[in-house]
DODO-636606 format. One record per residue (C-alpha): residue in one letter; x, y, z. Coordinates in steps of 0.2 Angstrom, whole numbers, plus 5000, padded with zeros to 4 digits. Example, Ala and Ser with C-alpha at 12.3 -4.5 7.8 and 13.67 -1.06 7.14 Angstrom:
# residues 2
A506249785039 S506849955036 
# end
This chain:
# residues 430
X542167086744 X542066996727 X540567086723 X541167236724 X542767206715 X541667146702 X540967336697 X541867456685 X542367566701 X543067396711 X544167346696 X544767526691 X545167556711 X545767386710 X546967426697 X547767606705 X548067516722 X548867376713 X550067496702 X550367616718 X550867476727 X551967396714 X552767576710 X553067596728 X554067426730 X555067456711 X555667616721 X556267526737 X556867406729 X558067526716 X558567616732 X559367456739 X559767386722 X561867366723 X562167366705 X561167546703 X561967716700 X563167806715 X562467896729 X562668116728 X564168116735 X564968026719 X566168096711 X566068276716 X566968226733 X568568136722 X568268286710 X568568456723 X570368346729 X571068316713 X570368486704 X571168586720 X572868506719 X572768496698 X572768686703 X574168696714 X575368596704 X574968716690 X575568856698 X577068766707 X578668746697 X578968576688 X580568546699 X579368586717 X577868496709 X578368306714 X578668376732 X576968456733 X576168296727 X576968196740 X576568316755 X574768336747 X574468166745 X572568166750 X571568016758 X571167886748 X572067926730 X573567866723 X574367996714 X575968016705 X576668136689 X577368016675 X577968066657 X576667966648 X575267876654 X574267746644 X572467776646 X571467576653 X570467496641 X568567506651 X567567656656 X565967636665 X564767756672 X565867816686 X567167856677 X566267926665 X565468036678 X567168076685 X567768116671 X566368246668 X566568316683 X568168356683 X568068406666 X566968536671 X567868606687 X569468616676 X568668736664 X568068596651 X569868526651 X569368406636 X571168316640 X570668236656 X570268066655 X569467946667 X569267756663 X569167606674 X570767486675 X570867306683 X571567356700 X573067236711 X571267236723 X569567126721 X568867276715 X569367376701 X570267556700 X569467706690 X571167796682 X570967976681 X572368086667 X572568256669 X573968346660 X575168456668 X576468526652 X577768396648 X577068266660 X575368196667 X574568166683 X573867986686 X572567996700 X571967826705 X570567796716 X569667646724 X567867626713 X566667716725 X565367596736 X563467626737 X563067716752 X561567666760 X560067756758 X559367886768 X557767806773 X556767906785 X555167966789 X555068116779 X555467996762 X554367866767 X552967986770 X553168096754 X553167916746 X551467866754 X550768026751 X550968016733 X550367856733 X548767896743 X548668066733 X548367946717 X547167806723 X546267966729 X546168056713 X545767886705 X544367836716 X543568006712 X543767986694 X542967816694 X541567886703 X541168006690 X541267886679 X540167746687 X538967876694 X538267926675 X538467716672 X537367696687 X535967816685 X535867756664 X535867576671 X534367636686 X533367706670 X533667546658 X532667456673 X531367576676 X530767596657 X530867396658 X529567426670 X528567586664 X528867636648 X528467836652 X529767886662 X530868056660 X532468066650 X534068046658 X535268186661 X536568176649 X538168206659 X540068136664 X541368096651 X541068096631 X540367926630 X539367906644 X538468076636 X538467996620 X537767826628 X536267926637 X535868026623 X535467856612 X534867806627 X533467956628 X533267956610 X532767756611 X531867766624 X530567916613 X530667826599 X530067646607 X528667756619 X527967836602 X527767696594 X527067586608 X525867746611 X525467736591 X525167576591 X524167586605 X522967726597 X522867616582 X522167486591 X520967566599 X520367656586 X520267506572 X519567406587 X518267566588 X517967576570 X517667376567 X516067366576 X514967466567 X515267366551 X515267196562 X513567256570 X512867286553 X513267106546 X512967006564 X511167096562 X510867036545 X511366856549 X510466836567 X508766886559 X507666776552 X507366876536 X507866776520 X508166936509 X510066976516 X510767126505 X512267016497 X512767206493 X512867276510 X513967136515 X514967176502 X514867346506 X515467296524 X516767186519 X517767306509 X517767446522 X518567286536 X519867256522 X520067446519 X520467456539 X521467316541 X522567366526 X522867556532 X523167476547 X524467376543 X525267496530 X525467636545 X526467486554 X527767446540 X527867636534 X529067656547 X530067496543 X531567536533 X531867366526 X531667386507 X533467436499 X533367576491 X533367596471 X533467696457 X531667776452 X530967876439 X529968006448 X529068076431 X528667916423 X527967856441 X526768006442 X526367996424 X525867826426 X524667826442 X523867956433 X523567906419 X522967746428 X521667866441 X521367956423 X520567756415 X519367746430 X518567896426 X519568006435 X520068176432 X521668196435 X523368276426 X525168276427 X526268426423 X528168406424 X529768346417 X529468156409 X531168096419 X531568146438 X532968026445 X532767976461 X533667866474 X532267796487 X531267646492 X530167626476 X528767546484 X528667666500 X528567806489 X527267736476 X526067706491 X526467906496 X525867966480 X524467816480 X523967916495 X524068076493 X523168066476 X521667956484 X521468096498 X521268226483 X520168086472 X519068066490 X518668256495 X518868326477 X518268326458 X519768376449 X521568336455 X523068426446 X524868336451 X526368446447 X528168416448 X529768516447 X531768516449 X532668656454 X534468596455 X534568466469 X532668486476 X531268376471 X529668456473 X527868366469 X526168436473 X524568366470 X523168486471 X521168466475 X519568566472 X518668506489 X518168586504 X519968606511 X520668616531 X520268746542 X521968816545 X522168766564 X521868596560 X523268586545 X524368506559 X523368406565 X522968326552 X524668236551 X524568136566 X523867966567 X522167916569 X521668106567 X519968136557 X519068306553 X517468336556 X516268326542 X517168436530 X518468286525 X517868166536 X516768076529 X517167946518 X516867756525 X518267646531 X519467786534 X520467766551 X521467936549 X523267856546 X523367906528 X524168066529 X525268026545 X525667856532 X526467976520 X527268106533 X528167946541 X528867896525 X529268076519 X530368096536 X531267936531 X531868006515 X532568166521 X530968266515 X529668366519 X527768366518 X526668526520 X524768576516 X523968726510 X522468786507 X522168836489 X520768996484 X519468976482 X519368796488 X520368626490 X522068596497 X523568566492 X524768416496 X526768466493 X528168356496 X529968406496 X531468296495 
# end
């Protein structure tokens, strides 16, 4: 039992039968309460007696009226006609109800008056004025008793029903609520379990939707990157053991000649591997603030450094392009793209213009190019063409898809084209 009160639908359940209870013993308990308003019949039984005989003695003659009052004298009220009456000091709600009342019978008579006077009695007396031309009628009546409520079947079962009508309604409600809850918590332990599972429906109230969506989105997020992760393991792993092969060769045989330059050579493609490696798994990290960056003076500058290797490579474009992003991400995006163009190409040509708010950049080769079905493919991790642009050593095809990761987290765009009549073009967008 205390499991189950320990669940969302227990305590909301929990919560309606308590406040249906509660509600249904405040009402009792108002119904009995002494101190609480009058019963229906109060005032308009006091207020038909003295509004009938108030008409009478209006149309009776002064000199027959005091004769009239004494053989009219009703059941319970003291009545008598008096020059001037002093109003009591108190009203309450029952005169004040009385005196509406009568008020209202009498044609909104806004002369009556009803107050409540300390009676010869242990209760008091309400005091009801009504003129009648040079003299005024003084009703007195005894204040009014509760009457006992008329509790039967019918009332208590119209209570119950509203009651059970509520804890109803509220159990279904919480079970559209903790259903969507439920099947989000179900999914939570199976991806715990297998990360390849399907997206949850997105149903229910606003924030359940809203916690399913970020669900689902967390859920593709964490299974492409293990999936990434895994693909560049395997294929690092794969690509590791041709150069590890060469140099175990050269050190298990008993020749004394070992090409110090092959194991150079061997070295720097494991080095080259291990660093793309480890740059496609902090391009997606979004660590580094971001900054204030000269895109001109940035491209100007990597290619005038390409340009002192004995590269051939220009920059056209303005000398100042403003620019607020992670410096060191996007230096290692043009890095890339313009050692792509440098490894498949003999002359590289990096533009760069501004049209209002857009950014665009460019960097252009005279290689082979892409076939056009592979242009997309090309952007996906561990992807490498055959022959055409495949063919330099210690590549691991994660340098485009390096780029196109840290594009996406600035807001851009990165496309490729093939340019005529040879090479291919690199443009970024921001």
């Amino acid at each position: 039992m205390l499991r189950h009160f320990g669940t969302i639908r227990g305590q909301i359940l929990a919560i309606v039968a308590g406040s249906s209870v509660l509600t249904f013993l405040v009402f009792i308990a108002l119904l009995f309460y002494p101190g609480g308003p009058p019963s229906p019949p109060w005032p308009w039984q006091t207020t038909y007696r003295v509004a009938s005989l108030v008409q009478m003695l209006r149309g009776t003659p002064p000199a027959e009226r005091e004769r009239l009052l004494i053989a009219a004298q009703p059941l319970g009220l003291a009545m008598r006609l008096v020059p001037a009456a002093k109003p009591c000091d108190n009203i309450d709600f029952d005169a004040r109800d009385l005196q509406a009342t009568v008020r209202a019978e009498l044609a909104d008579d806004t002369e009556v008056v009803a107050r409540s006077c300390a009676g010869t009695g242990a209760v008091p007396d309400i005091q009801l004025l009504v003129p009648l031309g040079d003299s005024v009628l003084e009703v007195r009546t005894a204040r009014v008793g509760r009457e006992p409520p008329r509790l039967s079947f019918p009332f208590f079962g119209a209570l119950l029903f509203l009651c059970i009508g509520v804890a109803a309604l509220s159990a279904w409600a919480a079970l559209r609520v903790v259903r969507p809850l439920r099947r989000l918590s179900d999914q939570a332990e199976a991806f715990g379990r297998d990360i390849i599972v399907a997206p949850i429906r997105e149903e229910g109230p606003l924030e359940i939707r809203r916690a399913a969506h970020a669900f689902n989105l967390m859920q593709e997020r964490i299974t492409a990157s293990i999936q990434s992760r895994t693909r560049m393991l395997a294929a690092v792993s794969h690509d590791l053991r041709t150069p590890l092969t060469r140099m175990r060769l050269q050190l298990e045989t008993d020749r004394k000649d070992i090409s110090r330059e092959k194991l150079v050579h061997d070295i720097g493609l494991l080095q080259s591997m291990v660093t793309s490696a480890l740059a496609f798994l902090s391009s997606s990290s979004q660590t580094e603030k971001k900054e204030w960056l000269d895109l001109g003076a940035l491209l100007s500058t990597l290619c005038d450094d390409y340009e002192d290797t004995g590269a051939r490579i220009a920059y056209q474009g303005p000398g100042k392009i403003p620019f607020l992003c992670r410096p060191e991400a996007i230096q290692r995006v043009m890095s890339n793209l313009i050692d792509n163009a440098l490894g498949f190409g003999t002359v590289v040509e990096v533009s760069a213009s501004v049209v209002g708010e857009v950014i665009t950049i460019e960097v252009a080769d005279n290689g082979p190019g892409i076939p056009p079905e592979r242009l997309a493919d090309v952007l996906e991790p561990f992807f490498r063409l055959d022959p055409s642009r495949s063919g330099r050593p210690g590549s691991v095809g994660l340098g485009l898809s390096i780029v196109h990761d840290i594009v996406l987290a600035h807001n851009g765009t990165l496309s490729l084209a093939n340019r005529k009549p040879s090479g291919l073009v690199a443009r970024v967008v921001f």
